[in-house]
C-alpha positions in Angstrom: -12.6 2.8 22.7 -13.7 0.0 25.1 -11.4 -2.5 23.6 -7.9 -2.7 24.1 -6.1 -3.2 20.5 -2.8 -5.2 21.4 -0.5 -2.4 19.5 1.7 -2.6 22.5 2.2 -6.2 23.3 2.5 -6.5 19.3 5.4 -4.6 19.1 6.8 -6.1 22.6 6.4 -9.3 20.9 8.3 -8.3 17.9 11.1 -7.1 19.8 11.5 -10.5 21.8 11.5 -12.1 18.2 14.3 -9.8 16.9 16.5 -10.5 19.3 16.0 -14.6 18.1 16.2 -13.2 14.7 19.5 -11.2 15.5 21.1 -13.7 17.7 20.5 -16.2 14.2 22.1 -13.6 12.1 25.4 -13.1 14.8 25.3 -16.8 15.9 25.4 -15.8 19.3 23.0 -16.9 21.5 23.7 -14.2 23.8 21.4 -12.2 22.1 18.7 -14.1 22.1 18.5 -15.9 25.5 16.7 -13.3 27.0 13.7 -13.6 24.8 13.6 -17.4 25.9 11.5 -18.5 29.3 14.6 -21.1 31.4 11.7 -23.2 31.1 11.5 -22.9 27.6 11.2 -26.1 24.9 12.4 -26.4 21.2 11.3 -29.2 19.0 11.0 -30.9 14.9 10.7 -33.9 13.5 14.6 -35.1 12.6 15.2 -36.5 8.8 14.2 -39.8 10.5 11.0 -38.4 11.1 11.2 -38.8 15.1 10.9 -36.0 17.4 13.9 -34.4 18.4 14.5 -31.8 20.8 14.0 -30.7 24.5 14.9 -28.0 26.8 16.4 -24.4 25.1 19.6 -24.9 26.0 20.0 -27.1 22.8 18.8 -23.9 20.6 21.4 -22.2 22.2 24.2 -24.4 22.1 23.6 -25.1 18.5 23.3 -21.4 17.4 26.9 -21.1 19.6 28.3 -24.0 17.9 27.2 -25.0 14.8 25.2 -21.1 13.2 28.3 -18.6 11.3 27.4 -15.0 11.3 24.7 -14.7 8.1 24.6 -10.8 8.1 22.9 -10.9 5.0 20.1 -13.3 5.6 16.8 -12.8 5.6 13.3 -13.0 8.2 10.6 -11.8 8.7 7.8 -12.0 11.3 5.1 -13.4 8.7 2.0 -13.9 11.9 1.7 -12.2 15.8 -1.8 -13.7 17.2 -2.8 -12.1 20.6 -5.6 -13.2 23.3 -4.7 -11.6 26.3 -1.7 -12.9 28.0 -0.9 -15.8 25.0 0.7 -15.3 21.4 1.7 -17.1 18.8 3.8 -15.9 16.2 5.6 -17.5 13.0 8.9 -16.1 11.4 10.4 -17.3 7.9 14.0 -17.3 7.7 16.4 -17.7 4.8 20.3 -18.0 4.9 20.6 -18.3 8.4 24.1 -20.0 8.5 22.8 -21.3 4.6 19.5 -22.6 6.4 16.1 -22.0 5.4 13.3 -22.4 7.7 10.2 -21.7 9.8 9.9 -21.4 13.3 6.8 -21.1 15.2 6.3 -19.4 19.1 3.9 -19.7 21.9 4.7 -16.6 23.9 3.2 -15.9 27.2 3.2 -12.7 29.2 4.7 -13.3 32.4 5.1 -10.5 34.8 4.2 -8.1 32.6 7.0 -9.0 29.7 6.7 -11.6 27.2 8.9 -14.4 26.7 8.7 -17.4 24.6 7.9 -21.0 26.4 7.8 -23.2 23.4 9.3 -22.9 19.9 8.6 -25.5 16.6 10.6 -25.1 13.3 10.5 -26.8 10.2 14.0 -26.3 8.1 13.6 -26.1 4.3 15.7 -27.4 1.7 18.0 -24.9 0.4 17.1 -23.8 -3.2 
């Protein structure tokens, strides 16, 4: 087979985004930070539908100050795209900390190991 078929960097990717997933579910963003680039970005549109957001440190800070430990909530990695050293991926999430959303990732594959640069979400009302 001439063509590779990305099995590897898909389940690299995943394990970057479990460790977001579990550092949700702990709120601790210990766990998480090193699936983040320092370079990283996180942004959504506020409830006065402006932009809010900036550098990673704000995920981080909110997960370490404003998350509780949701052992029981639920995500799942719904979409891993792959074109050679780019990704995207989307994960659902519901409970985290009794928040409901969707996040989406641009990954990158830098040195060898990927690491997110850039993350969108989209929280949902709870039901």
């Amino acid at each position: 087979m001439s063509q590779p078929t990305y099995v590897q960097d898909y389940q690299a990717i995943s394990e970057v985004l479990n460790k977001y997933i579990e550092g949700c579910k702990q709120a601790k963003s210990s766990i998480m930070k090193s699936a983040f680039s320092p370079q990283a970005t996180m942004y959504s549109v506020g409830p006065d539908g402006k932009l809010t957001g900036g550098a990673i440190p704000i995920l981080f800070e909110g997960i370490d100050k404003d998350f509780r430990p949701s052992p029981d909530a639920k995500a799942a990695i719904t979409r891993i795209e792959i074109v050679g050293t780019a990704a995207s991926a989307r994960i659902d999430a519901n409970g985290m900390s009794g928040i409901s959303f969707t996040d989406f990732f641009h990954l990158l594959k830098v040195d060898g190991q990927w690491t997110v640069v850039s993350k969108i979400f989209q929280a949902h009302v709870a039901p």
